[in-house]
N, C-alpha and C positions, 0 to 999 in steps of 0.2 A: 712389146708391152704397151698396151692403152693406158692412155691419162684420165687419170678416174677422174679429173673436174676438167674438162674442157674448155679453153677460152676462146671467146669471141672474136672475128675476123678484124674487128673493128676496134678493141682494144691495141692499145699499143704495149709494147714491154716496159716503158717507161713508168706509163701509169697503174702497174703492179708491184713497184717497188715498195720496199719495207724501207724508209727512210728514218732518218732520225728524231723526225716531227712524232711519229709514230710508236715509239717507244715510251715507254715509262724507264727511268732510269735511278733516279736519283730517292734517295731512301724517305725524302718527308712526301714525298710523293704516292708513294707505297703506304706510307702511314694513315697519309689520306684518304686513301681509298680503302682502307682497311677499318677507321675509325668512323666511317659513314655507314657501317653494319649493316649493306647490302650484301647477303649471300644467297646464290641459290646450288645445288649439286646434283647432280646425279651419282652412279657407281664410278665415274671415270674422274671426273674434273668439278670443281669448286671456282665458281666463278664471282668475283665479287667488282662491283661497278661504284663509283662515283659518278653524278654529273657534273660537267663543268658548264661552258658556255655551249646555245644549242647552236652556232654553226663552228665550231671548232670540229678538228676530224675526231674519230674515235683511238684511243691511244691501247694499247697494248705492255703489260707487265707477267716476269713471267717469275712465281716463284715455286721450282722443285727443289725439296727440304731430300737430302741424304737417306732420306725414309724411303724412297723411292726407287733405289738401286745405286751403284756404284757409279762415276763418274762418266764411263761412256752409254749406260742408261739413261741417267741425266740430260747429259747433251742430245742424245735422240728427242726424247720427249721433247724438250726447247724446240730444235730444228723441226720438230712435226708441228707442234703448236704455232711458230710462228709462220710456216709455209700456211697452215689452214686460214691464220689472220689474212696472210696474205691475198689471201685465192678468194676469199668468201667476205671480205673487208667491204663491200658497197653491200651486202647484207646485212652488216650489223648498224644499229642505232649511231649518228651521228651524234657530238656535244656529250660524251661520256668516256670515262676511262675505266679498262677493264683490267681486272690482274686476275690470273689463271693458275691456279693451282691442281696439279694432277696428285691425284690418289695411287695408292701400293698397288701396283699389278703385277702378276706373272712376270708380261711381256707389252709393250708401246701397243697399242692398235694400229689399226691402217691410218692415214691419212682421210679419207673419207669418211670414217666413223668420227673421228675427230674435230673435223669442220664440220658436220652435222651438230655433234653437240655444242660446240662452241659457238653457232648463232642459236641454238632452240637456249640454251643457256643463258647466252646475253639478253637475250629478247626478251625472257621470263623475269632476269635482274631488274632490266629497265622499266616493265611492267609493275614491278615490286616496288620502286625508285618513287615512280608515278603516283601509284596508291599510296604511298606514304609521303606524298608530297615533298620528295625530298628535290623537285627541277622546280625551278621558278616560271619556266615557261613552256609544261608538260605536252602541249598539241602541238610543239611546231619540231620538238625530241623525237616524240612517240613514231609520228609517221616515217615509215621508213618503205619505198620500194621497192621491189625485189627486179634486178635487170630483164626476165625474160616477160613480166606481166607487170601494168601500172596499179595495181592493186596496194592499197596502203595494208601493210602489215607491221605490227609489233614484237 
């Protein structure tokens, strides 16, 4: 079996870790990011963003509501979503926190469909964030880029 996202020779395993800095945990935390009415969606996921400070790392929140399947549907979806944070994390906008909510499906997607939406997602949030002025310090957020090319991208 091939590994749909390939890592670089040059990375280390260390520096892929989903650490505890990384997380979102604690509930006023969620509330935060929930009452700054950043959302943007597609058919799969609901992605809603805070800024915080722009060199903090970008945080990760994950809420699947019971509406989504029975409990080892649940824990799939978590387990994909935060492997895609994982894999695709120097992709997303630094100085922001994100909380990820997935929609009723069938069945979980792949992992690569996943990480796809999860940066075109963010990136659209923090765009949204931007224009509504909601970062105090929007050009030094905004730039973000992408490992294989120096190209600023949002």
């Amino acid at each position: 079996m091939t590994d749909p996202l390939p890592v670089a020779a040059s990375e280390t395993p260390d520096s892929f870790r989903f650490d505890k800095t990384r997380k979102i945990k604690r509930s006023t935390d969620f509330q935060l990011v929930y009452r700054a009415r950043i959302r943007v969606y597609n058919e799969r996921l609901t992605v809603c963003c805070r800024p915080t400070t722009p060199d903090a790392p970008s945080r990760l929140g994950l809420s699947v509501s019971k509406k989504v399947g029975k409990a080892f549907v649940r824990n799939r979806w978590k387990r994909l979503l935060r492997e895609a944070f994982r894999l695709r994390r120097r992709e997303l906008p630094t100085g922001f926190d994100f909380v990820v909510v997935p929609t009723r499906q069938d069945k979980a997607p792949s992992l690569e469909i996943l990480a796809d939406d999860l940066v075109k997602l963010a990136r659209r949030c923090v765009r949204k964030a931007i224009k509504r002025g909601a970062t105090p310090n929007a050009a030094s957020i905004s730039s973000v880029s992408t490992p294989q090319t120096n190209e600023i991208r949002v």
